[in-house]
C-alpha positions, -999 to +999 in steps of 0.1 A: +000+000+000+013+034-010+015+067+010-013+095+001+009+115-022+034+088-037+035+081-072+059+050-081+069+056-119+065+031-145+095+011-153+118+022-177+115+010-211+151-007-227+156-015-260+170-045-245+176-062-210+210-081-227+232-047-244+262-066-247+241-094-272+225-061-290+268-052-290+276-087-305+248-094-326+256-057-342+293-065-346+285-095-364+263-076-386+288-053-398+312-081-402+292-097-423+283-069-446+316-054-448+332-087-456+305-092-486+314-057-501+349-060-494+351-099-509+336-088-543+362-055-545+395-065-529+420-067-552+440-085-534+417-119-525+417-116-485+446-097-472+431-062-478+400-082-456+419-089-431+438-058-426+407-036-423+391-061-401+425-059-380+427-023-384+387-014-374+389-040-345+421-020-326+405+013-332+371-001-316+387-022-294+412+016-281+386+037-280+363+013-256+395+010-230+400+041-230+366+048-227+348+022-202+375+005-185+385+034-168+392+010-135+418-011-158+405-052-152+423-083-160+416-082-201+427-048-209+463-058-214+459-090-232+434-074-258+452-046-264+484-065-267+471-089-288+453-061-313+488-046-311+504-073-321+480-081-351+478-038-360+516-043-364+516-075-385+493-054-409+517-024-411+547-051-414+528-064-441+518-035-466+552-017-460+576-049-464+553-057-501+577-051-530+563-026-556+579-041-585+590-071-600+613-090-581+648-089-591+662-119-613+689-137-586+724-135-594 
């Protein structure tokens, strides 16, 4: 029974009760289309692909340490190391290509 004068509010309205599934199931989603678009247009047949995907994961993957783990937990390292890792396999990658035609071997 409520007190003359009380007014409980209704509950709030989510778009969800599960965000990090919404998160997931959204990632996914833009996976998926970007690797249809990119898998009819890349030149090179997959390692253009990859290095996006690389490339758009360690920017996502910053800017949500940076912005939510403020109180740094036990995954912060490892995902950032590993991202690391992969952001400079990508860059090892595209710069070590050769432009031209190989040299013929002496």
């Amino acid at each position: 029974m409520d007190a003359p004068g009380v007014v409980n509010p209704p509950p709030a309205v989510a778009i969800s009760n599960y965000p990090s599934a919404v998160t997931v199931a959204v990632g996914v989603l833009f996976t998926c289309i970007l690797l249809f678009f990119v898998g009819k247009f890349d030149p090179t047949h997959g390692p253009l692909t990859i290095s996006i995907l690389i490339v758009l994961a360690m920017m996502g993957t910053i800017a949500y340490v940076l912005v939510f783990t403020v109180p740094q937990d036990d995954i912060t390292p490892a995902v950032v190391g590993a991202l690391s890792a992969g952001f400079g396999a990508v860059v090892a990658y595209w710069l070590g290509r050769a432009m031209g035609p190989s040299p013929p071997p002496e």
